[in-house]
C-alpha positions in Angstrom: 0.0 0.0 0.0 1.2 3.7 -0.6 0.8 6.1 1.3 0.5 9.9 0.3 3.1 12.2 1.8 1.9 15.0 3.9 1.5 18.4 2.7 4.1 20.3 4.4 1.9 22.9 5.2 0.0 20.8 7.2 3.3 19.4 9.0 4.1 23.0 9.5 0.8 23.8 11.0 0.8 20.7 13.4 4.7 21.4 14.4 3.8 24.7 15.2 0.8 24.2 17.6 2.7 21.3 19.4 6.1 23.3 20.0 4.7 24.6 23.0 3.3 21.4 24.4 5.2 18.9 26.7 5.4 15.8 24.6 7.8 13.9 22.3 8.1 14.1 18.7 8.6 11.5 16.3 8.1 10.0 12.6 5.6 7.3 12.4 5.6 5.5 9.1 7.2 8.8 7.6 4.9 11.0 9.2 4.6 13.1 12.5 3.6 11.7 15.5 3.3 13.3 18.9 3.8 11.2 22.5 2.6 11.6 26.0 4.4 9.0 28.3 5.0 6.7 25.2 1.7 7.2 23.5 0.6 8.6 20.6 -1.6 11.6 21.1 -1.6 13.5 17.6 -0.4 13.1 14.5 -0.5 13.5 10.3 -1.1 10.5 8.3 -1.3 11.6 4.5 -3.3 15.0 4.5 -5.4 13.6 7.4 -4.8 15.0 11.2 -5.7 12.7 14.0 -6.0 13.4 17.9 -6.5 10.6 20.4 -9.6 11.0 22.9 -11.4 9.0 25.2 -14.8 7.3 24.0 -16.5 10.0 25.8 -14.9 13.0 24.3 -15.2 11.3 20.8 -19.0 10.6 21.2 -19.3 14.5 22.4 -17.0 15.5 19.2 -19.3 13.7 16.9 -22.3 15.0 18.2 -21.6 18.2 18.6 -19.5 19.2 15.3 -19.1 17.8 11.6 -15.6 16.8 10.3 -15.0 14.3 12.8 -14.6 10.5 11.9 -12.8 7.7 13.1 -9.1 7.3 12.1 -8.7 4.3 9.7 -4.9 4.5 8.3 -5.8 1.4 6.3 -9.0 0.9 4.9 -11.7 -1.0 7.0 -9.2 -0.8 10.1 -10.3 1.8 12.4 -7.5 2.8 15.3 -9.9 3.1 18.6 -9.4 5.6 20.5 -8.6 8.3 17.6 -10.3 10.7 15.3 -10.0 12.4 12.1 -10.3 16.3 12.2 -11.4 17.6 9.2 -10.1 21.2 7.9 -12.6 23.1 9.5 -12.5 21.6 12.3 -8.7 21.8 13.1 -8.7 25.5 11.1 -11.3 27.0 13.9 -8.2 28.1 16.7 -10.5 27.7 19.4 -11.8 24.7 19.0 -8.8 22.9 18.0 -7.0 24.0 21.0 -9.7 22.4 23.0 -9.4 19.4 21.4 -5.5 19.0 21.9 -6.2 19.9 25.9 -8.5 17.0 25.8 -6.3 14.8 23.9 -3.0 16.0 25.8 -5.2 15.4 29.4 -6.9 12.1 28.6 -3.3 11.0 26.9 -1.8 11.8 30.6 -3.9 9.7 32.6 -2.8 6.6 30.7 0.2 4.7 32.5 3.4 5.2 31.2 4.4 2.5 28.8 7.0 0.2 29.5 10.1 0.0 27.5 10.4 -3.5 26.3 14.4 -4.4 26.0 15.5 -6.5 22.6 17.2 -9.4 23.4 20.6 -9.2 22.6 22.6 -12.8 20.7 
């Protein structure tokens, strides 16, 4: 399967609205991916941004505003847990800052991961 490279304005945009978070940044099959305690919160993949919520603040999302779906980087394969943000959505300041708060908060309550050491031979 290929995948579409991210417009760079778009990786501009998201680099610039995380630079003043506490997280981690790293590439993710080639795209960027944000980390809270070893989890992904936030990320580009193709010219889709995602966020990670909780089932509660996804249900609200969709309710309450169009341009949100469920995150499927392969088709039929929905990641649970995450969410689309269309244009609009992630365009209107306001509401996109709310939705990283949520993300960055629920994200934080998660345990840290553990690292898992290779085997060395």
């Amino acid at each position: 399967m290929e995948w579409k490279k991210a417009p760079e304005e778009l990786v501009n945009f998201l680099n610039d609205k995380m630079k003043d978070k506490n997280c981690d940044y790293r590439k993710m099959f080639g795209y960027p991916a944000y980390f809270i305690n070893g989890y992904m919160f936030a990320g580009l993949h193709g010219d889709n941004l995602f966020l990670r919520l909780s089932d509660a603040d996804i249900a609200t999302a969709k309710k309450s505003f169009k341009g949100i779906d469920d995150f499927a980087p392969m088709p039929s394969r929905p990641m649970k847990g995450y969410v689309v943000l269309s244009k609009t959505v992630y365009l209107d300041g306001k509401l996109f800052g709310e939705m990283i708060a949520k993300s960055i908060a629920y994200t934080s309550t998660l345990p840290p991961k553990k690292v898992v050491k290779k085997k060395t031979q």
